[in-house]
C-alpha positions as CSV (number, residue, x, y, z in Angstrom):
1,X,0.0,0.0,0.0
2,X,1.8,3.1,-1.0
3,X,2.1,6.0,1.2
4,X,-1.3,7.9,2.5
5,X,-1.2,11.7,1.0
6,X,-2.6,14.1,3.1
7,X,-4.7,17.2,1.9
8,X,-3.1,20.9,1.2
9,X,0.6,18.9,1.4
10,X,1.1,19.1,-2.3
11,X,0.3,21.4,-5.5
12,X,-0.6,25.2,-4.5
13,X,-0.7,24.6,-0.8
14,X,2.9,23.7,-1.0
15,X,4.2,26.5,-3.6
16,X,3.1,29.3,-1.5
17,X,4.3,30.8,1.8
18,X,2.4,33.7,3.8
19,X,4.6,36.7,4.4
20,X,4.1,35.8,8.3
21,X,5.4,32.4,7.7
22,X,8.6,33.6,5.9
23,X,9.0,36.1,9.1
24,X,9.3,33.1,11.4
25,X,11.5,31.3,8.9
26,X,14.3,33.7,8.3
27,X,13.5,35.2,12.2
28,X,13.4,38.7,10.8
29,X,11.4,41.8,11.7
30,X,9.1,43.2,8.9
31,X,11.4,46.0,8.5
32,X,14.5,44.0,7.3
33,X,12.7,41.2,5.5
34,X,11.1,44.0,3.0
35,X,14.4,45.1,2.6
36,X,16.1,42.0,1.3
37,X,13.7,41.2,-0.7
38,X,13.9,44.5,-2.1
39,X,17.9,44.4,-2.3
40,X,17.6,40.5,-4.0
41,X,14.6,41.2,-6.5
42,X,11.9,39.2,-4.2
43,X,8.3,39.8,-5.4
44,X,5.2,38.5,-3.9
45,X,3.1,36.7,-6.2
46,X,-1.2,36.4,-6.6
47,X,-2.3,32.6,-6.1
48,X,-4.6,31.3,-8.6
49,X,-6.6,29.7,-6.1
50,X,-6.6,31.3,-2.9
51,X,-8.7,28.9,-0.9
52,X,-6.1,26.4,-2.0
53,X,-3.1,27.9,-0.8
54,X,-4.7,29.0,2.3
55,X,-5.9,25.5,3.2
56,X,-9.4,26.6,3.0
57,X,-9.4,29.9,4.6
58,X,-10.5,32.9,3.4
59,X,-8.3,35.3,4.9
60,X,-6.5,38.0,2.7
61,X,-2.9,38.1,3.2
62,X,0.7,38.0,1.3
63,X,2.3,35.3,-1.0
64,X,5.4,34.3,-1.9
65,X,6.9,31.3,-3.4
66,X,8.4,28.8,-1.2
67,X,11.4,28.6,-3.4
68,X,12.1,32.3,-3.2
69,X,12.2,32.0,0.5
70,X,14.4,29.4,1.2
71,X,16.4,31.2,-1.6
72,X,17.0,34.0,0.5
73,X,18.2,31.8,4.2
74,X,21.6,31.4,2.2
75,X,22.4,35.3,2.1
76,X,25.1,36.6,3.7
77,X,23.6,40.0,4.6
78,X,20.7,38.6,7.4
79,X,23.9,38.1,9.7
80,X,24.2,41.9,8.9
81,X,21.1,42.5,9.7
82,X,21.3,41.1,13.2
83,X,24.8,42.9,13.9
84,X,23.3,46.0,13.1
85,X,20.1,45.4,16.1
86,X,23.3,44.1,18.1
87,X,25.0,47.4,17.4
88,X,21.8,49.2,17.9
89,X,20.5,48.1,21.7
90,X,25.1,48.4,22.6
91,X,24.8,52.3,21.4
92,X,21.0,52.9,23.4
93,X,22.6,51.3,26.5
94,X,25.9,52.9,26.5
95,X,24.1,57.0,25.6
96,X,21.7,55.6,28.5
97,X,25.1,55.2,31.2
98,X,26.2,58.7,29.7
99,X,29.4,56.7,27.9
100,X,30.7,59.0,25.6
101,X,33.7,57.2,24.9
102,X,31.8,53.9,24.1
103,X,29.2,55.2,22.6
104,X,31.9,57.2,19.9
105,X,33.8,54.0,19.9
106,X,30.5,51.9,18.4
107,X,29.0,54.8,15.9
108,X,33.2,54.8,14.7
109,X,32.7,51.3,14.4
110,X,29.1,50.7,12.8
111,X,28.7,47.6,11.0
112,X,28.1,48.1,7.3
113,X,27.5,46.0,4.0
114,X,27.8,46.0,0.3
115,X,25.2,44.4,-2.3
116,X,28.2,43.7,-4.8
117,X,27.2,40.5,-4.9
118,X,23.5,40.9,-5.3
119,X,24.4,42.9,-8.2
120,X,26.6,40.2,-9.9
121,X,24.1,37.4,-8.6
122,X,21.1,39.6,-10.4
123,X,22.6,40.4,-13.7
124,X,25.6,37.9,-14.4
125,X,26.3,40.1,-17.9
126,X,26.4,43.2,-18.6
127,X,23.9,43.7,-21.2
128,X,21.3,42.0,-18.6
129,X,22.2,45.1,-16.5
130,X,21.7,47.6,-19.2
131,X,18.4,46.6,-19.9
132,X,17.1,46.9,-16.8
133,X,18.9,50.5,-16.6
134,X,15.9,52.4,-17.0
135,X,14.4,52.4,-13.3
136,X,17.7,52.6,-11.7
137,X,18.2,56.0,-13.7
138,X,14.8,57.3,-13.0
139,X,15.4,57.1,-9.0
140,X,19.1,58.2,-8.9
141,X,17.9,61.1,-11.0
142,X,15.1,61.7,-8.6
143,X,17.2,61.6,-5.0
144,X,20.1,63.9,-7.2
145,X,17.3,66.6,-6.4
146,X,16.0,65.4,-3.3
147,X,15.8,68.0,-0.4
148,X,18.0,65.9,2.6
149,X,15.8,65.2,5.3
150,X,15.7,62.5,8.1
151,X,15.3,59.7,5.4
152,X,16.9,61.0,3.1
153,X,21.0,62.0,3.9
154,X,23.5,64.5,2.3
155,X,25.5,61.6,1.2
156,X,23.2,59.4,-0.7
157,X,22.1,62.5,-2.9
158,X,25.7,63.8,-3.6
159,X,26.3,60.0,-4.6
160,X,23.6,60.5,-6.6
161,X,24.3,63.4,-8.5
162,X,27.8,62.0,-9.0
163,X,27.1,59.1,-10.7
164,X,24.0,60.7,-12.6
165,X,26.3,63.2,-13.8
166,X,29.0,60.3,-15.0
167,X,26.2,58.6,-17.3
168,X,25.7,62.0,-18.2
169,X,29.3,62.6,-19.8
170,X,28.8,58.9,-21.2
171,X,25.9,60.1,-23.3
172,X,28.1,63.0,-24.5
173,X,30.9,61.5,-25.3
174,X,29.4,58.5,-27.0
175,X,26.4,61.0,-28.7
176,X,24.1,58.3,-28.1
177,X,21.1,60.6,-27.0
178,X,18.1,59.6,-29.5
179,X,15.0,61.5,-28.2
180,X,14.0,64.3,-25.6
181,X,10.5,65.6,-24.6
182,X,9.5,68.3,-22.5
183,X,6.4,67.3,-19.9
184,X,5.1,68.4,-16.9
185,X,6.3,65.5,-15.0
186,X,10.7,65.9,-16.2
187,X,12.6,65.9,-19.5
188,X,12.3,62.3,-21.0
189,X,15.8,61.3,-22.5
190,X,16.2,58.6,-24.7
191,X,19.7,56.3,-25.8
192,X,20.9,53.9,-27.5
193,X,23.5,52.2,-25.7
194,X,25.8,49.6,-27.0
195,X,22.2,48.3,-29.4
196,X,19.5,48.8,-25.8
197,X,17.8,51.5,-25.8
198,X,17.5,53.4,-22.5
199,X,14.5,55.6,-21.1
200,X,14.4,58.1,-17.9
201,X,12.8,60.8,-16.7
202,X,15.0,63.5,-14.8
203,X,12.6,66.1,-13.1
204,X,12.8,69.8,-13.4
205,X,14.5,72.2,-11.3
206,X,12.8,73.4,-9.1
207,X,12.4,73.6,-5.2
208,X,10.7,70.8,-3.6
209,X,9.1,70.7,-0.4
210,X,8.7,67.7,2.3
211,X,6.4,64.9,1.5
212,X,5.0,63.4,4.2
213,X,2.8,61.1,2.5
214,X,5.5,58.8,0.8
215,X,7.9,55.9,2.9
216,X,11.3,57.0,1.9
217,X,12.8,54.2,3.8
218,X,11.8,51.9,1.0
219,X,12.4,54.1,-2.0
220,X,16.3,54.6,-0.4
221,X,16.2,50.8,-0.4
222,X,15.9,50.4,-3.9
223,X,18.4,53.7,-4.7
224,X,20.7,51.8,-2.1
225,X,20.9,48.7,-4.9
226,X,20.6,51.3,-7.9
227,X,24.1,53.7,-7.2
228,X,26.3,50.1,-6.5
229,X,24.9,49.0,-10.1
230,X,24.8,52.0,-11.8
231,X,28.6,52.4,-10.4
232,X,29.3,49.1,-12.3
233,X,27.4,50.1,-15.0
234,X,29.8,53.9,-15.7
235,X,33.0,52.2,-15.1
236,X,32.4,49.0,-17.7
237,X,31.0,51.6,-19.8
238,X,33.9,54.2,-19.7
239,X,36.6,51.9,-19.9
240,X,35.2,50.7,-23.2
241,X,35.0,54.0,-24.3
242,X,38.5,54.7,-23.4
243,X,37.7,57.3,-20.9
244,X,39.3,58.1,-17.5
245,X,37.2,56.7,-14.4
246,X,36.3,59.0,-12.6
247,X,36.3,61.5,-15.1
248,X,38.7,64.1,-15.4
249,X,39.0,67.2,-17.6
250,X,41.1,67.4,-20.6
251,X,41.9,71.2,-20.9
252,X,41.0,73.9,-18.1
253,X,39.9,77.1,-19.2
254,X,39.0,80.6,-17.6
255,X,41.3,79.6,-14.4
256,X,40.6,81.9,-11.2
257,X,41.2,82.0,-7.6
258,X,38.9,79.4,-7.1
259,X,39.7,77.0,-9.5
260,X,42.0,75.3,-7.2
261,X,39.5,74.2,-4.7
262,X,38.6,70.4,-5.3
263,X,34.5,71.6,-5.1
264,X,35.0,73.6,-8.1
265,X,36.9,71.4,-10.0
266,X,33.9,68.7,-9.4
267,X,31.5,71.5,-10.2
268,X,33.2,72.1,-13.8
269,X,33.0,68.5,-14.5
270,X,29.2,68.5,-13.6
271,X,28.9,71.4,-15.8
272,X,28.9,69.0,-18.8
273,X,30.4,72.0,-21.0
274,X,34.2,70.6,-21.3
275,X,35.4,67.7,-23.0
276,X,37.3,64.7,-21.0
277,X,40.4,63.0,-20.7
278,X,40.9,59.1,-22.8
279,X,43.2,56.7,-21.9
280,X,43.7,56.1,-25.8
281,X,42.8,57.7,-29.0
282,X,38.9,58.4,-29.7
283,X,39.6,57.3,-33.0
284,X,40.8,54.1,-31.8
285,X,37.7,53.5,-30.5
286,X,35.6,51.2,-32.2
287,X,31.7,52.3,-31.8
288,X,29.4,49.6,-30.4
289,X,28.2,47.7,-33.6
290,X,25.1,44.8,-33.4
291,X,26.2,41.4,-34.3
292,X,24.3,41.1,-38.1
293,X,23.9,37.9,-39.2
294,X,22.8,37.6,-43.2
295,X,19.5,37.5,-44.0
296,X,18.0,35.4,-46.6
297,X,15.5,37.3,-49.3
298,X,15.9,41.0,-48.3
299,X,14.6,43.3,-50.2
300,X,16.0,46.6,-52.2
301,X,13.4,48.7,-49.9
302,X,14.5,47.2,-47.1
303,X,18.1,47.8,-47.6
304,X,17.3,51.6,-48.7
305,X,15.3,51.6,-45.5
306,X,18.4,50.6,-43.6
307,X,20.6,52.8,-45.5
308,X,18.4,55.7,-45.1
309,X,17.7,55.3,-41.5
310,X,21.5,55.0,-40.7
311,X,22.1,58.5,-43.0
312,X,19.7,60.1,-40.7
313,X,21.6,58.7,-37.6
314,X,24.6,60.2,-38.5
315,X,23.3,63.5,-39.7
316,X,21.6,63.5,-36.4
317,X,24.8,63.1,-34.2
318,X,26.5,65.9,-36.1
319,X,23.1,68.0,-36.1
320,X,25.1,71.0,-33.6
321,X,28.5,70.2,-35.2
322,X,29.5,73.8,-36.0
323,X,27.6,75.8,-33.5
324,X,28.6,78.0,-30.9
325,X,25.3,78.2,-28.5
326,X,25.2,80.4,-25.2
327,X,22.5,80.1,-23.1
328,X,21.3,83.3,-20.8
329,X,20.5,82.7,-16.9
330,X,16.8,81.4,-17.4
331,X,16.6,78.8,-19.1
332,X,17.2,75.3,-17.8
333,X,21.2,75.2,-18.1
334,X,21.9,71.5,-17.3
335,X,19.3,70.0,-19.7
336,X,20.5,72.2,-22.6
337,X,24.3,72.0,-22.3
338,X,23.8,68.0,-22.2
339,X,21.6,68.4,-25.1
340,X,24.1,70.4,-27.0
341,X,27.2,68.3,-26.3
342,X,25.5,65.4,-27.5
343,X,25.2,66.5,-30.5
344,X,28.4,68.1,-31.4
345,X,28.0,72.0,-30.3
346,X,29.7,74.1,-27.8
347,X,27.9,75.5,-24.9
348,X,28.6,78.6,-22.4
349,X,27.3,81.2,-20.3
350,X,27.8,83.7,-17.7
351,X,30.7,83.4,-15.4
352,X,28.5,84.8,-12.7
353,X,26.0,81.9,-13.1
354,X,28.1,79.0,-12.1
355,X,31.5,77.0,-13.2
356,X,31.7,75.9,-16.6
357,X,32.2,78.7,-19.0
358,X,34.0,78.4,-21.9
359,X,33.4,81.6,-23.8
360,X,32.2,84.9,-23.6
361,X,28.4,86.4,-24.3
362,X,30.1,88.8,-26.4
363,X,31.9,86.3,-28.5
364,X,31.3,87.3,-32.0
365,X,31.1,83.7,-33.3
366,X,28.8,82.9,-31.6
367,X,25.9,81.4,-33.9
368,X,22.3,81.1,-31.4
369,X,21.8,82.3,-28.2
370,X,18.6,81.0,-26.2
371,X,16.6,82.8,-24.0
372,X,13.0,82.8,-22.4
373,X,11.9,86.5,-22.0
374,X,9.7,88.2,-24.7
375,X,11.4,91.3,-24.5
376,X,14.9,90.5,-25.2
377,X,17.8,93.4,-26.0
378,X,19.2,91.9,-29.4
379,X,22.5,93.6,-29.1
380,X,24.8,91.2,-31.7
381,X,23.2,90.8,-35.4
382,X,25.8,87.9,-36.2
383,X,23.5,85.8,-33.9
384,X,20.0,83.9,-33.3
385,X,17.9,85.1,-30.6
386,X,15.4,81.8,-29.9
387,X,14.0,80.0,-27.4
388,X,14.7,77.0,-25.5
389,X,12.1,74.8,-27.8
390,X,13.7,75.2,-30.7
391,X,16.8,73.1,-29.0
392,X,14.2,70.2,-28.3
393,X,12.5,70.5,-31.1
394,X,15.3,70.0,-33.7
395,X,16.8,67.2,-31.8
396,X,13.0,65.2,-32.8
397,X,12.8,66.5,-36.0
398,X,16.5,65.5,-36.6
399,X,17.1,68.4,-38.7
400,X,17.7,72.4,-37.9
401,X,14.4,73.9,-38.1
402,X,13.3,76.8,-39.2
403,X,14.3,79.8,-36.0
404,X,11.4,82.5,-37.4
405,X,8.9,80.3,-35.1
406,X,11.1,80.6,-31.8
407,X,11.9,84.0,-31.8
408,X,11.6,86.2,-28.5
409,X,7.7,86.5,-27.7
410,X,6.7,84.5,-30.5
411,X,4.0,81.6,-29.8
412,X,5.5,78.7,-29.9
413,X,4.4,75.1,-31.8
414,X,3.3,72.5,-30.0
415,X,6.1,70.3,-28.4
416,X,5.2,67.0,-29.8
417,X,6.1,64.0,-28.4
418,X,8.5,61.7,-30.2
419,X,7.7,58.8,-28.4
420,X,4.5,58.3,-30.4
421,X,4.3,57.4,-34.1
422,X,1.6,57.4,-36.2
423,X,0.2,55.2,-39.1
424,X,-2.6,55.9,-41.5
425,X,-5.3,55.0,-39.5
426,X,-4.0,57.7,-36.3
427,X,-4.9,60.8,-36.1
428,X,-1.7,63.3,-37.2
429,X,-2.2,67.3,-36.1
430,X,-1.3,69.6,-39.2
431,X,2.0,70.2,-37.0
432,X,3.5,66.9,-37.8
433,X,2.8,66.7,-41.2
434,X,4.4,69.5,-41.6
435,X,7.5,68.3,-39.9
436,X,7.2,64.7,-41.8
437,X,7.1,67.4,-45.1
438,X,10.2,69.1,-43.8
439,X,12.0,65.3,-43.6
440,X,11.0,64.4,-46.7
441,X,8.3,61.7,-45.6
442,X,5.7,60.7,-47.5
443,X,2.3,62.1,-46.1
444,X,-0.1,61.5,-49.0
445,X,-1.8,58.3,-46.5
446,X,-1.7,60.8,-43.4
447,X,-3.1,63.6,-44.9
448,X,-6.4,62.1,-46.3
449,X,-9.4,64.1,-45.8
450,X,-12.2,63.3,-43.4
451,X,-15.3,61.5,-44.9
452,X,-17.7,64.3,-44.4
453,X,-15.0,66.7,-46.4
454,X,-14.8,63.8,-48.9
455,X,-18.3,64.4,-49.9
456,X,-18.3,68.4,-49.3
457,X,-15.6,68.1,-51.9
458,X,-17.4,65.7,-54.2
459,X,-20.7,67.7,-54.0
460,X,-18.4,71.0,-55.0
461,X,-16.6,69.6,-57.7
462,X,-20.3,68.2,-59.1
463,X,-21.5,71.4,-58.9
464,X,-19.0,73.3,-60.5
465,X,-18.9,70.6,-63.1
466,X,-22.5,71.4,-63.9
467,X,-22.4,74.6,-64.2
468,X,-19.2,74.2,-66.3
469,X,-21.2,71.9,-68.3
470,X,-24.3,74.4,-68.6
471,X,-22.0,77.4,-69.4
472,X,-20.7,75.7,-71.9
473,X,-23.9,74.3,-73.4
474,X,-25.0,78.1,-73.7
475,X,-21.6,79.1,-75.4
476,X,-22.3,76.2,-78.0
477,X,-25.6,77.7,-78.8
478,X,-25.2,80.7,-79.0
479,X,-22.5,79.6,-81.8
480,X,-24.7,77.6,-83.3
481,X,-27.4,80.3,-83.5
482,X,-25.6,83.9,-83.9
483,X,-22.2,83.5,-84.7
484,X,-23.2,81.0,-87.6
485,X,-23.6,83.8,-90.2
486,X,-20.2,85.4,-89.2
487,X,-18.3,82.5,-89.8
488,X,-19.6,82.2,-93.5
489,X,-18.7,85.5,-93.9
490,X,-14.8,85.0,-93.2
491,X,-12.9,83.4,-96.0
492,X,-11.2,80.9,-93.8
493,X,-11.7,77.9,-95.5
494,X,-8.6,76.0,-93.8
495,X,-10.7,76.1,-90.2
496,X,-13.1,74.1,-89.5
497,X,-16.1,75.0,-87.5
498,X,-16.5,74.5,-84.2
499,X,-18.2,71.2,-82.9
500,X,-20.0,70.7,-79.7
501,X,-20.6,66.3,-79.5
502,X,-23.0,64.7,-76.7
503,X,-21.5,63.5,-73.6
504,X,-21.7,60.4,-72.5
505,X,-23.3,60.0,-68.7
506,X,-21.4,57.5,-66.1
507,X,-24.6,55.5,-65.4
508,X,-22.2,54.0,-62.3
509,X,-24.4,53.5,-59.4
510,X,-22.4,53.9,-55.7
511,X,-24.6,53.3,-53.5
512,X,-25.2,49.7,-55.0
513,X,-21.7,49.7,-55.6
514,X,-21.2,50.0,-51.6
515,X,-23.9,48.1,-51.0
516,X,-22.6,45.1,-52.9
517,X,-19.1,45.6,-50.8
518,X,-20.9,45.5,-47.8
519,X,-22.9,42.2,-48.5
520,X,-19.6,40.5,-49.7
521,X,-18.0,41.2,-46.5
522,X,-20.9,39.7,-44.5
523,X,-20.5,36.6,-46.3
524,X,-16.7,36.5,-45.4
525,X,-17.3,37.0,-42.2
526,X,-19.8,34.1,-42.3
527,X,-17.1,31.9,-44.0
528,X,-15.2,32.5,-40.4
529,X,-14.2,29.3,-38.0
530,X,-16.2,29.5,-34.9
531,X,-12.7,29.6,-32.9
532,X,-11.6,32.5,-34.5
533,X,-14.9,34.5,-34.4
534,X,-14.3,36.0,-31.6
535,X,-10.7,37.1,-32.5
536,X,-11.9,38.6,-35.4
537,X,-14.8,40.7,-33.6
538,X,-12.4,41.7,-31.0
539,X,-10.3,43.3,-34.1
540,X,-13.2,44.9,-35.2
541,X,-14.5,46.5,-32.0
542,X,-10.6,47.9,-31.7
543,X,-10.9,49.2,-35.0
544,X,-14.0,51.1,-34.5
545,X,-13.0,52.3,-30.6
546,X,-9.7,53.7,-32.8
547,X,-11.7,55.4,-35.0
548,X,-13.8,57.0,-32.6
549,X,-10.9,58.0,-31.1
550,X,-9.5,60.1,-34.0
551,X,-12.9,60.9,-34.6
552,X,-13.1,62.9,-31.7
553,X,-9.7,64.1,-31.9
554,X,-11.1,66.0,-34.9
555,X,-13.5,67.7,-34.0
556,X,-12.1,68.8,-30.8
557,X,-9.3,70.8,-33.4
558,X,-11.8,71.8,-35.5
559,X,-13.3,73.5,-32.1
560,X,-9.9,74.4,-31.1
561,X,-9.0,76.2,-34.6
562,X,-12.3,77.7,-34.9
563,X,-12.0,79.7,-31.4
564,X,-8.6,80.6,-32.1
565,X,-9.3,82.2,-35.3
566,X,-12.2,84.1,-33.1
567,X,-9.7,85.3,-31.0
């Protein structure tokens, strides 16, 4: 008789652990438990069958998988965890006793830890790690700008705005900045680095005020993981780029008094305006290239495609090359010099406004300067006054755009979003296609008209054509009738009169036409398996949510145009 199985000892019962039961297993306060998990990537997961995995109980509580638990009794960093309570209740008892030797003796002598290994263990190559850069940039960015508080320490934000500022001369150095948007939220940057592409949000400057309503403690968990792997992350990727780690200036210029001080040598480095040391030539570089293996069957579009699109990326790297940009005390200075330097300008501004400089306001070759103030004293002619959109703008658009639209107290075009691209079927504002003209695209599929003007057009054009057609009946009789004897009294017997034939009527009927389009599509649809039915009318209801959807988008710019041109 084989063994006697007992019930919730096997399937689901047995997969899942409560959150109180993994407490009691790796004896750990809530505190620290949410914290490994965090630092080793330890989810909780949603049972299928909740009943199941809580042996018939109905009670709402936390999952994890068994596995993942006893994953995490073999890490080295629990025995931290209980120094550190250890070191804790020595440090209350010996400020208790008034021991201020001991007592600066233990804080001298506080047990710490590193997640080096976590951060080999989570991504054992380092493209793995690249792909999952995009969070950890999002939240170093954030704490860069964090006000220091309680929770949140001087030290973890300067190490923030360290290495943020690193990835930062990375981007420039390798030109590998693809797209930028202006929200309400931050800047969304965009790169392509070594074939991933990279996406992060850096908010805006501006003074922030205490939130009470968010737990720091856990968000400086995760930024506690994200600086030791985005420190990995910078030095693999400047020692393939050949660049000194940490980074170091190549040529100091507009030395002072002050220039001395380590702070303000840091400070010009951050100011992303100054090229950097290499260990070796940049030409000896070799850029990142994709492995391409060959393809069987490609097509001559496709390889213009391809040829096309990698024209555009190299017109687009160069797109500053040549400029000589200076940017006055209002507009966001970080964002613009980065945005500049990526793609091959030079940047500068006021001494008085901070470290950095590397030419004068009065520099006569000086090509643009950007401001954001409608009345603006245009003292050099040799120069564009514009503002700051025009920078973003022409990085989207990939090409220098017109500067007539960005002048001083002009109204600006809408800042569109290059994150979204639309097809035939999407709704394009007149803005884009006039950008896609600019680049050369074809917009003849984007720039169809609406049904409705379809058949305002059609019913114009048949009513022009009729008149047309009675105008001209009336010119042929009036030949026929009054001119007649005219012509016979002209010798011109080389002409020949004037004929006016019958035209033939297009007897075409649409609406049957339509009609018998519409019936033959029924019976498709009837022809359709029973399994894939419901695929199909799931196509079809996203089809027609779409284009209600640009439906509406329509007429709310009809509406929008129409009070505008009230104004």
């Amino acid at each position: 008789m084989g063994k006697i199985q007992k019930k919730y000892e096997k399937g689901a019962a047995a997969t899942y652990i409560s959150r109180t039961q993994a407490l009691k297993k790796l004896q750990l306060s809530l505190k620290d438990f949410r914290r490994l998990c965090i630092l080793k990537g330890v989810y909780p997961h949603e049972p299928r069958h909740k009943k199941k995995v809580n042996k018939g109980g109905l009670q709402n509580k936390t999952w994890y998988y068994v596995k993942d638990i006893n994953f995490l009794t073999h890490e080295p960093i629990i025995n931290k965890f209980r120094e550190y309570k250890i070191y804790l209740r020595k440090l209350k008892k010996a400020v208790s006793k008034n021991e201020g030797d001991t007592a600066r003796r233990l804080r001298d002598h506080r047990p710490k830890y590193n997640v080096d290994h976590i951060v080999r263990e989570r991504y054992p190559t380092f493209t793995d790690a690249v792909r999952d850069l995009d969070d950890a940039l999002c939240m170093v960015f954030l704490f860069a700008r964090m006000p220091h508080s309680k929770t949140v320490q001087s030290t973890l934000t300067q190490l923030c705005r360290r290495l943020s500022n690193e990835f930062l001369l990375y981007i420039i150095e390798s030109r590998s900045l693809r797209k930028v948007f202006v929200s309400i939220k931050g800047i969304y940057y965009q790169a392509d680095i070594m074939g991933n592409t990279v996406t992060w949000i850096v908010p805006h400057d501006r003074c922030l005020q205490q939130v009470t309503d968010v737990d720091f403690q856990i968000m400086a968990t995760f930024v506690e993981f994200y600086i030791t792997m985005l420190g990995f992350i910078n030095f693999k990727l400047y020692s393939h780029r050949g660049m000194i780690y940490p980074p170091q200036l190549e040529i100091e210029k507009f030395e002072s008094d002050y220039m001395d001080d380590e702070d303000a040598a840091t400070e010009r480095i951050y100011a992303l305006s100054q090229a950097l040391q290499k260990n070796v030539d940049a030409a000896a570089v070799d850029e990142f290239v994709p492995d391409e293996f060959p393809e069987e069957n490609v097509d001559d579009d496709q390889m213009a495609k391809k040829r096309k699109e990698q024209d555009q990326l190299k017109r687009l790297r160069n797109l500053f090359e040549g400029s000589k940009i200076f940017l006055s005390r209002e507009v966001p200075r970080q964002s613009l010099a980065f945005i500049i330097r990526c793609y091959g300008g030079q940047v500068s501004w006021d001494k008085m406004d901070g470290y950095g400089a590397t030419f004068l306001e009065s520099d006569e070759t000086v090509t643009h300067q950007i401001v954001d103030r409608p009345n603006v004293d245009c003292q050099h002619l040799s120069r564009y006054y514009v503002q700051p959109q025009w920078i973003y703008d022409s990085i989207n658009a990939r090409l220098l755009l017109p500067v007539e639209d960005y002048y001083p107290g002009a109204v600006l075009p809408p800042h569109l979003s290059p994150f979204v691209e639309e097809t035939g079927d999407d709704y394009v504002p007149p803005e884009k296609l006039k950008l896609l003209q600019l680049q050369g695209e074809d917009i003849t599929m984007m720039a169809l008209p609406d049904e409705e003007e379809k058949t305002e057009t059609s019913a114009a054009d048949d009513a022009k054509s009729s008149k047309k057609r009675r105008k001209v009946d009336g010119e042929s009789k009036a030949i026929a009738t009054d001119e007649k004897p005219a012509l016979e009294k002209i010798d011109q017997p080389k002409k020949r009169p004037m004929q006016v034939k019958e035209g033939k009527v297009d007897r075409t009927n649409v609406h049957k036409r339509v009609a018998d389009q519409v019936e033959e599509r029924k019976l498709q649809e009837m022809l359709i398996a029973k399994k894939h039915k419901r695929a199909y009318q799931k196509i079809k209801f996203g089809e027609k949510r779409k284009a209600k959807e640009v439906r509406k988008l329509k007429e709310k710019r009809k509406l929008h145009d129409k009070s505008g041109k009230s104004v």
